[in-house]
N, C-alpha and C positions, 0 to 999 in steps of 0.2 A: 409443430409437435413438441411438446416438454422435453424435458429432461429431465431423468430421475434420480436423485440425489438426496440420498438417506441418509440418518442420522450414524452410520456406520461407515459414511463416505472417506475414501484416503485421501485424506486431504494433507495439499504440497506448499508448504511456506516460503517464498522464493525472499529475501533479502539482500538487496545492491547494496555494496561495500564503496565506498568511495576513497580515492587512493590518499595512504596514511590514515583511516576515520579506524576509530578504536569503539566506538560507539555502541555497536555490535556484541561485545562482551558483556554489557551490561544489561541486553535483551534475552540471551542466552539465558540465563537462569528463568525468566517466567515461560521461559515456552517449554517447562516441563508437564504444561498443562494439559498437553497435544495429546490426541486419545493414539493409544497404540498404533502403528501400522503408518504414522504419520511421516509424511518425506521434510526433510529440511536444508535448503540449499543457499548457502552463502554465498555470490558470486560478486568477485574482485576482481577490479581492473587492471590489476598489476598481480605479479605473482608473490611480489614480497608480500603482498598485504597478508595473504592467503597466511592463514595459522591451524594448521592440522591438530597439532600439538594440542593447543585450547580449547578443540571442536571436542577433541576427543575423550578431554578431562573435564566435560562438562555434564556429572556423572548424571542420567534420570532423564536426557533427552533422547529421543525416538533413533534406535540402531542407527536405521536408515538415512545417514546424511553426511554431505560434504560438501567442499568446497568445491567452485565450479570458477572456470577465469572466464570473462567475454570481455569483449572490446570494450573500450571506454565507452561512457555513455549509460543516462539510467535505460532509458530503453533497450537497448543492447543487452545489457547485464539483467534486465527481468526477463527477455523474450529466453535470454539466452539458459536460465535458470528453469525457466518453463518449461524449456525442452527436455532438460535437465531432469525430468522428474516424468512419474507415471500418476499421478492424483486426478484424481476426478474432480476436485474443487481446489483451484486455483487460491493463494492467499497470498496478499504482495503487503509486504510491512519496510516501512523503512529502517536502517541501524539503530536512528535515534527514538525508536518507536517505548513506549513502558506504558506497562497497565495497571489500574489502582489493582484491579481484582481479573489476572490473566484468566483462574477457569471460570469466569461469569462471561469472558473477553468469548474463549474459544467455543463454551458451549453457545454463546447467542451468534456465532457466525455457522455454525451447524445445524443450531434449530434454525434458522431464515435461509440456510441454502436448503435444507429440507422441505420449509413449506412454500419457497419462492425457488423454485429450479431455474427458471430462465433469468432471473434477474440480476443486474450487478450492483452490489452490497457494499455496504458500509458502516464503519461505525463512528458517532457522535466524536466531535474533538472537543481536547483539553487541554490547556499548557502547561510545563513543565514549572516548578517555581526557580527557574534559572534567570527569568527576566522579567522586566515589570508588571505593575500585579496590573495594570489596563491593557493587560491580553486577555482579562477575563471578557473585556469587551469584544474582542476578536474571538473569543470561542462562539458569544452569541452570536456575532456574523456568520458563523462557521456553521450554526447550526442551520439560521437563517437560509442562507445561500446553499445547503444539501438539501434543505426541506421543501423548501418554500420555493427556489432556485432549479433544484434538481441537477447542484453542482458538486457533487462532493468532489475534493480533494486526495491525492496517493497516501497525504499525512493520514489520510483516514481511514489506511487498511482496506483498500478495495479490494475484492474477494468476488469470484465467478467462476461457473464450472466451466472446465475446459474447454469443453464444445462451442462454450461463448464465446472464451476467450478468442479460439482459432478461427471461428468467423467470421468474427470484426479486425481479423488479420493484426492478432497482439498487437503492444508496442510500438508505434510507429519509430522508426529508427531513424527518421530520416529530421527527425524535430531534435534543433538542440535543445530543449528546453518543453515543461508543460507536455508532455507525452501522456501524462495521468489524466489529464485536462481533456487531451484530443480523443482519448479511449471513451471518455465518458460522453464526449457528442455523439462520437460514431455507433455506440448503446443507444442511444437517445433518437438516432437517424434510423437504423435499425430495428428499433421497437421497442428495444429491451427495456425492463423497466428497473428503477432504480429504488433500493429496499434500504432503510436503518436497520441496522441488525437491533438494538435496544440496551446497546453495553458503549460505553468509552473507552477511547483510546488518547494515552497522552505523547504530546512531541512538546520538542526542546523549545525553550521560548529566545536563546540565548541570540539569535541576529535581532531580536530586538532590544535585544538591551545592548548589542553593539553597535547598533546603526542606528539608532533612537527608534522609540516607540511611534512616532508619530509619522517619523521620515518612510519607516519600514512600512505599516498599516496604506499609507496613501500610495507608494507603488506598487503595493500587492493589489489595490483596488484596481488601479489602471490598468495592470499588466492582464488581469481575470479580466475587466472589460473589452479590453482588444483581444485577449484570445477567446471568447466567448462568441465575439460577431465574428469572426476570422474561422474558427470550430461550426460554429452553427451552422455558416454557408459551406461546409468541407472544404475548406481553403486551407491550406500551411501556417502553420504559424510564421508572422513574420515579411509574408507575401502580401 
């Protein structure tokens, strides 16, 4: 049976802080896009990270929001942000997330949780111009492998209503690593189906221009193909 999920949905923005990452400051200004009544939860690993102060002077974002601590770990820190909040549509964005155009961002993950309820959502990737410009190649894999694949990636703002979220038992906490990976098999195993919202979303391109372009692209290949057949049979990562 659906789940109903209108275009008036309270919808909860959960962002993992990672310890020392300042990153986070510089997404705060586009998410003034958020329709009223919207929840916004920063959750840090450490309590220094945690800045009230900044949350609070960041005048035109939704009343409703703070900072939340959970244990190291992104899974941890999104399951723990989820709980964290009352929203009927779940939206997980990383620190280093930015939008060409945030209210084109927000209303197209609104309109596709409206006319797709059950489904877990995504939006198209882009890279940041921090690293080299043969990431534009990596966007079209990016698109490639959500499309065509039915792998999208956390860089890509996955988004799902709660209900989904809690039935595919959030997060897996027990993965170091690729837990946005393992969410989207277990969607995949369980029926749910996989929607592009019709808006982009851009992240940092900067570990490839510190690790080289070429070095970085061919690990992320391998690492997606072993957890891919590791995910698909519901196996651990790693096991």
């Amino acid at each position: 049976m659906g789940h109903t999920v209108g275009m008036d949905v309270r919808i909860a923005v959960v962002i993992p802080v990672g310890p020392g990452d300042a990153a986070w400051r510089g997404l705060l200004p586009q998410l003034h896009a958020l329709p009223p009544g919207a929840q916004l939860r920063l959750v840090a690993s450490q309590p220094e990270d945690a800045s009230p102060a900044a949350l609070a002077a960041a005048a035109g974002l939704p009343d409703d929001r703070a900072w939340v601590h959970g244990s190291r770990g992104r899974a941890r820190q999104m399951n723990a942000g989820a709980s964290a909040t009352r929203g009927d549509l779940l939206w997980f964005l990383h620190a280093d997330t930015r939008f060409d155009d945030p209210a084109r961002a927000v209303a197209a993950v609104l309109a596709s949780a409206a006319a797709h309820p059950d489904a877990l959502g995504y939006l198209d990737l882009r890279f940041a111009d921090d690293g080299p410009a043969a990431t534009a190649i990596n966007a079209a894999g990016a698109w490639i492998r959500s499309r065509w694949l039915r792998m999208p990636f956390g860089d890509q703002g996955l988004f799902l209503a709660r209900a989904t979220f809690e039935r595919l038992g959030g997060f897996d906490e027990s993965l170091p690593a690729a837990e946005d990976h393992a969410l989207v098999w277990a969607a995949r195993r369980a029926g749910v189906p996989l929607r592009a919202a019709g808006a982009s979303i851009t992240t940092s391109a900067r570990r490839y221009a510190e690790h080289g372009w070429a070095r970085t692209t061919w690990r992320h290949l391998r690492l997606t193909a072993a957890q891919a057949w590791r995910f698909s049979r519901g196996r651990e990562y790693g096991s």
